[in-house]
N, C-alpha and C positions, 0 to 999 in steps of 0.2 A: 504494500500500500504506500504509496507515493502522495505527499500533500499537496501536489498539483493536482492529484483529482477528484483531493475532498473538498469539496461546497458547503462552509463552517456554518451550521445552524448556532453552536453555542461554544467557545472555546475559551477554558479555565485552566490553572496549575494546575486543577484535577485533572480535568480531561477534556476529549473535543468530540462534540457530535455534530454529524452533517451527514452528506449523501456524496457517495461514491458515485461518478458517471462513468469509469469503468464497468464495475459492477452493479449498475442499477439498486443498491441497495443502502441503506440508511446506515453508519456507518459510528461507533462507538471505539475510543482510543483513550485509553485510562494511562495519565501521563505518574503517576506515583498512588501511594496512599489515598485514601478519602473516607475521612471520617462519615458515621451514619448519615447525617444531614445530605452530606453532597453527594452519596453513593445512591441514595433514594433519587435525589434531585435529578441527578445523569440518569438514570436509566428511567423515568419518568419522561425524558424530555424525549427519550429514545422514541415511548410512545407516542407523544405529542406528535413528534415527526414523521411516526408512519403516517397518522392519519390525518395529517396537512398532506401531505401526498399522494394517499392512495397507496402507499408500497406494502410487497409485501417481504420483503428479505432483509434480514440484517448482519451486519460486520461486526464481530466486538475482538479488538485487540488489546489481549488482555496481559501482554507480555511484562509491563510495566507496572501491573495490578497489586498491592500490598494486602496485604490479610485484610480476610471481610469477617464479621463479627457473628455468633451465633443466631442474635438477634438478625442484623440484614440475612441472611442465607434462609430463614424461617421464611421472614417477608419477600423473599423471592420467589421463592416455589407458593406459599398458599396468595398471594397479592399480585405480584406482577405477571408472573404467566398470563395469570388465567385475562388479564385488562390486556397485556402486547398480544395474544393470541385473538381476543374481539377486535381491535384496532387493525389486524388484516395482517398478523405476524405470520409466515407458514412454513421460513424456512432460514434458518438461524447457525452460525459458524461463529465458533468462538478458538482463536489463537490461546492458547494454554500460557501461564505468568511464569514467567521463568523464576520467583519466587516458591520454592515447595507448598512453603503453610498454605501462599496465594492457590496454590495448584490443587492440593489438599482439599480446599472450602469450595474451588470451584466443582470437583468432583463429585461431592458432598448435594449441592444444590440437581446437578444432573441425577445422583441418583433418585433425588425423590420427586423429583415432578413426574407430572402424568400430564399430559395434554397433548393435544392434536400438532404441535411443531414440529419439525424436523429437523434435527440438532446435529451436527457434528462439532466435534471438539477435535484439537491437533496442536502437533508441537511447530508442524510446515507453516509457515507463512504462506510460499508460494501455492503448496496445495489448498490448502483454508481459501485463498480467492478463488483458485480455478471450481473448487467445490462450489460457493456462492453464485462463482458465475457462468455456472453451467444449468441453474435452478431457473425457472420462468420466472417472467417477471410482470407484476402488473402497470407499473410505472417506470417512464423513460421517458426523458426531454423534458424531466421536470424542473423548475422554478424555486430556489429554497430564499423562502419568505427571511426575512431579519429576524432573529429569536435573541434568548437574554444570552449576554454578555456579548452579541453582534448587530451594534447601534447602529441604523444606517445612516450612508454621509448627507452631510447634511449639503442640500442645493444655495452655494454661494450666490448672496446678496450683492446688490450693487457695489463697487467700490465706492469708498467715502472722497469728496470731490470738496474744495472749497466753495463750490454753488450747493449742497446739503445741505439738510435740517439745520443740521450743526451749525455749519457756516451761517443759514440765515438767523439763528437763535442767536448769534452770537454779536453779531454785526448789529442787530435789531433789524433782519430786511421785512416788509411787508408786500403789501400788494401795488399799496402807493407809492415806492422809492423805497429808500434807502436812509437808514435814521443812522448812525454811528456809535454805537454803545462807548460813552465817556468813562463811565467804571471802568468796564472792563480792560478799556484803553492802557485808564492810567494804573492796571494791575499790570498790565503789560511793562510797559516801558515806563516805572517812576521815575521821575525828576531828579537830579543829583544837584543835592543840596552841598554849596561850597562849605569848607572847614576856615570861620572865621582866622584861626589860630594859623592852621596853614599857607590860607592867604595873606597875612601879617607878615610871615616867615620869607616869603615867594614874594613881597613885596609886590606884587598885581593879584587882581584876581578881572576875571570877564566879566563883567557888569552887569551879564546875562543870564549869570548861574545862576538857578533855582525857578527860575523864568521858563515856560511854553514858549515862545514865537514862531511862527509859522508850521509847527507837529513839531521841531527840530528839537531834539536832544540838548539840552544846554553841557556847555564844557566849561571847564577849570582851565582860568590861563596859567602861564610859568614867568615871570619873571629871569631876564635873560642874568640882570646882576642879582646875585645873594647879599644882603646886610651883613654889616659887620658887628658879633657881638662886643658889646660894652667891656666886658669882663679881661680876656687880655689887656684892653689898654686902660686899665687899673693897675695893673698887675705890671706894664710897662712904665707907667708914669710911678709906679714907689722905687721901681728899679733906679729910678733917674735920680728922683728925690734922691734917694742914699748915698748913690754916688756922689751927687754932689756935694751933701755933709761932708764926706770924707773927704774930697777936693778941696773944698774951703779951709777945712782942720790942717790938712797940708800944708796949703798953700798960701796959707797966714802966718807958718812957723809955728803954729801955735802948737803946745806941745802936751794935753790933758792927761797924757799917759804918766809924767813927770808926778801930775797931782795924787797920780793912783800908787805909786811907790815907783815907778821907771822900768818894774822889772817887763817878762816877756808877756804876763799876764794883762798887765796896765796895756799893753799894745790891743792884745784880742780883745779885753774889754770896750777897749774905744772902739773898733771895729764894728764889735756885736752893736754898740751902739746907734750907729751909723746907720745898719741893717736893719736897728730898731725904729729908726725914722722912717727909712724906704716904706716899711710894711706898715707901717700907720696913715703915712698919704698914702699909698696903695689900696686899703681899704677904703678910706674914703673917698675917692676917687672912683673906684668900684661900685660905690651904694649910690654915688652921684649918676652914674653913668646907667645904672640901671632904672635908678627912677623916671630916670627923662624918656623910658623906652614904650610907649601905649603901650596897653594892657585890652585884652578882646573881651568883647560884651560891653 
């Protein structure tokens, strides 16, 4: 059995049922285990399928089949026979589980049915079909309808276009024109609002930021020169300062280190001193230069 020529009524990890068009007959394929539930459920559907058809032969390949429970094996012989035998069952081949226990139960079931079918059972793959399909058959060139777990496809809709629903829901089109949806708009594309702080920095900003004209996006200008922070030239004008102290101490002869006792200390202290001036106008200098600097908001 080749699954190019099964026509899949219902196809699960259990199993697959459909209809063999080699073999004109309804066609069972137990893909492992199957707990009570789904082992009823499959051979159930098996009936369903003859008699959407008309058929009267079935396939069950049972090579892949896991132990069936004492309970299903009961409800096979007194239940299902006797319903797939009314539904127009007459001629029945079942492929043997390569599983023993599976082979066992199948066994099991054959010996105690009684009913008008015609059963063979085999280890042959190849023989099991030539048997089926040597059997008459009532139904050929059949049609297998969509069953559960085979959804039919579904007939593709229009593709979505910007003249759609959509499109006009969105736009607000009507009958009379065309209205503009301004929400929506401005979800789209919001406005960029300039950074007061940044535009201080960047010394320009666009006049226009934050501004619509004409649908146009407003933009942030650049400023081609950067400002110059206040803070170095604090920092350079104490450097001077101090200098100069020490220049003047010099160049006065004056000699303050003599007043400290002459030695090498009396020198580094005047020095330190000196440094002590720098960093005093340097700081104020620094707090002058930043206050003069606008502040945003």
């Amino acid at each position: 059995m080749t699954d190019a020529s099964i026509e899949s009524y219902s196809r699960t990890d259990v199993a697959t049922v459909g209809w063999d068009e080699e073999l004109n007959a309804v066609v069972l394929r137990w893909h492992g285990f199957a707990a009570s539930e789904y082992f009823r459920e499959k051979m159930d559907l098996c009936i369903e399928l003859l008699e959407e058809l008309g058929a009267n032969k079935m396939y069950a390949d049972a090579r892949e089949q896991g132990a069936i429970s004492d309970e299903d094996k009961r409800w096979s012989v007194a239940d299902w026979a006797g319903r797939a035998e009314a539904a127009g069952l007459e001629h029945l081949v079942i492929v043997y589980p390569e599983s023993v226990v599976a082979k066992m139960a199948v066994d099991a079931v054959i010996e105690q049915v009684d009913d008008g079918i015609e059963r063979e059972i085999t280890d042959d793959l190849a023989g099991g079909r030539a048997w089926i399909a040597n059997r008459p058959t009532t139904a050929t060139d059949v049609t297998v309808p969509p069953g559960p777990g085979e959804e039919p496809t579904p007939t593709p809709g229009p593709a979505a276009t910007e003249d759609g629903p959509d499109h006009a829901e969105r736009t607000g089109e009507t009958g009379g024109g065309t209205a503009t949806n301004e929400a929506d708009d401005r979800s789209v594309t919001p406005p960029v609002e300039a950074d007061p702080v940044d535009s201080e920095r960047d010394g320009a900003v666009d006049s226009t930021a934050g501004s619509r004209a004409g649908g146009s996006r407003p933009t942030r200008g650049r400023s081609a020169t950067r400002g110059t922070s206040p803070i170095p030239v604090g920092g350079h004008v104490g450097g001077l300062v101090g200098l100069a102290a020490l220049t003047v101490v010099l160049a006065t002869g004056t000699q303050p280190h003599l007043a400290l006792g002459g030695g090498p200390e009396s020198i580094v202290a005047v020095v330190l001193a000196s440094v002590a001036v720098g960093v005093v106008f340097g700081s104020l200098a620094t707090a002058i230069g930043t206050s003069l600097v606008p502040t945003s908001g």
